[in-house]
N, C-alpha and C positions, 0 to 999 in steps of 0.2 A: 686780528680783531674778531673776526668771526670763532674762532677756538674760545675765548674767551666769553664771549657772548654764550654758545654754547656749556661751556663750563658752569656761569652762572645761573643758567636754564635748568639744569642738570642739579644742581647743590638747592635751588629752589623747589625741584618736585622733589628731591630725600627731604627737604626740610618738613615740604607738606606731608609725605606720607609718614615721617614720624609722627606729627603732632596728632596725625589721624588714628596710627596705632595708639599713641597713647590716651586718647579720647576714648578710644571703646574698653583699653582697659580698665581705665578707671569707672566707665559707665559698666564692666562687668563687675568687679571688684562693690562698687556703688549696690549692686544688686544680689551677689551673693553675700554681703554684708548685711542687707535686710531680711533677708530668708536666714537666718543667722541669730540676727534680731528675736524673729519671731519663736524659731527654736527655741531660746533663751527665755524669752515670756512664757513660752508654755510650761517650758518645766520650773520655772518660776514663781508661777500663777498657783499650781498644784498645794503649795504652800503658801500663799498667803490669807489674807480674809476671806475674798470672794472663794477658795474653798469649803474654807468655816461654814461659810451660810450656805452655800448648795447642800453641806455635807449634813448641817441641822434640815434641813427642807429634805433630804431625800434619801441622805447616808450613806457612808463611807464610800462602797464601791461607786456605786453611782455617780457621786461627785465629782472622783479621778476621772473616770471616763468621762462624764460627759466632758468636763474643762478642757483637760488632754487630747479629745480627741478633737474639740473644735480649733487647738491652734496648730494643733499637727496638719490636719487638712487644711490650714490656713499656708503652710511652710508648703506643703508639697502643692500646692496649688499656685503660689510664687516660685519655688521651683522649675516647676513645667511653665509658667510664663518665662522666667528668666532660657529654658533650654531654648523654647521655641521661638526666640527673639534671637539666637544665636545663626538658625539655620537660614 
């Protein structure tokens, strides 16, 4: 009785600690999937309208950078949240 008592002690902390591994994977997966995201909008963005009119307002170079650089610092800035949430 007691082997078995143990036994199911035993299949219930593997239980728990899988459902735990797999909670932070998908909470990572969930997070480099937005930084991901963002990647995606910025080289996105570069070509759509809100290019156009920076690019009328300021012109050509100007409007790459400035767009690009603000979602790129948005990606590495989620990034290093996403690292320093790991540690």
């Amino acid at each position: 009785m007691l082997l078995l008592t143990l036994a199911r002690s035993v299949a219930l902390f593997g239980a728990a600690a899988a459902l735990e591994a797999a909670r932070r994977a998908a909470v990572k997966a969930a997070s480099y999937l937005l930084v991901g995201m963002l990647l995606t909008v910025s080289l996105g963005f570069l070509t759509l309208s809100g290019y156009r009119a920076i690019l009328s307002a300021l012109g050509e170079v100007y409007a790459a950078l400035i767009i690009g650089c603000v979602y790129l610092v948005a990606a590495l800035i989620a990034m290093l949240a996403v690292q320093m949430r790991r540690q």
